[in-house]
C-alpha angles and dihedrals in degrees: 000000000000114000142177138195130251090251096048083064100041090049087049094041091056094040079065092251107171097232129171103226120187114192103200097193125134108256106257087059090049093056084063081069136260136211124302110265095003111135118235111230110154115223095252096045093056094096101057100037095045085112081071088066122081118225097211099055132074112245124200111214109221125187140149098287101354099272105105085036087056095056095036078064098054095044090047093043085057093060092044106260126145100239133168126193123235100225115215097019122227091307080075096036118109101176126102125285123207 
C-alpha cells in the first residue's frame, strides 16, 4: 500500500498539486473540519458510492489516525483503484481545515 505523511500533503498541497482527496470519516468527526477540497465519503458507504471514484485519477485516503484510510486502500486497490494512505491521520495533520 502506498502511503504518505501528513507533512508530504501538506508540502504538495501548498506547492498548488491538483490532488483527489477522499476523507472517510463518519460525519460528526467530519463537522470538526477536514481538509480543503477533500470529498466526504464515510468507510461503510465506499461500496456503494464507488461510482463516485474515478478509475483514472490518483486518490489520497484520508481518516482520524490513518486506520480506516488504510482499509479504505486496500478495498479500493482490490477493485483496482490507485489509492495512497494518509498516514496519521488528521490527528497528525497541521495544516488548515476548513
Amino acid at each position: 500500500m502506498k502511503e504518505l505523511t501528513t507533512d508530504e500533503l501538506q508540502e504538495q498541497l501548498e506547492n498548488g498539486a491538483d490532488l483527489n482527496m477522499i476523507d472517510v470519516r463518519e460525519d460528526d468527526e467530519v463537522a470538526q473540519g477536514m481538509i480543503q477540497g477533500a470529498v466526504h465519503i464515510p468507510l461503510g458507504e465506499l461500496p456503494e458510492r464507488m461510482d463516485e471514484i474515478d478509475k483514472s485519477k490518483s486518490y489520497i485516503m484520508i481518516c482520524r489516525s490513518g486506520g480506516r484510510s488504510g482499509r479504505a486502500c486496500e478495498f479500493l486497490e482490490a477493485q483496482g483503484y490507485d489509492v495512497t494512505n494518509m498516514i496519521g491521520g488528521m490527528l497528525d495533520w497541521h495544516g488548515e481545515v476548513e
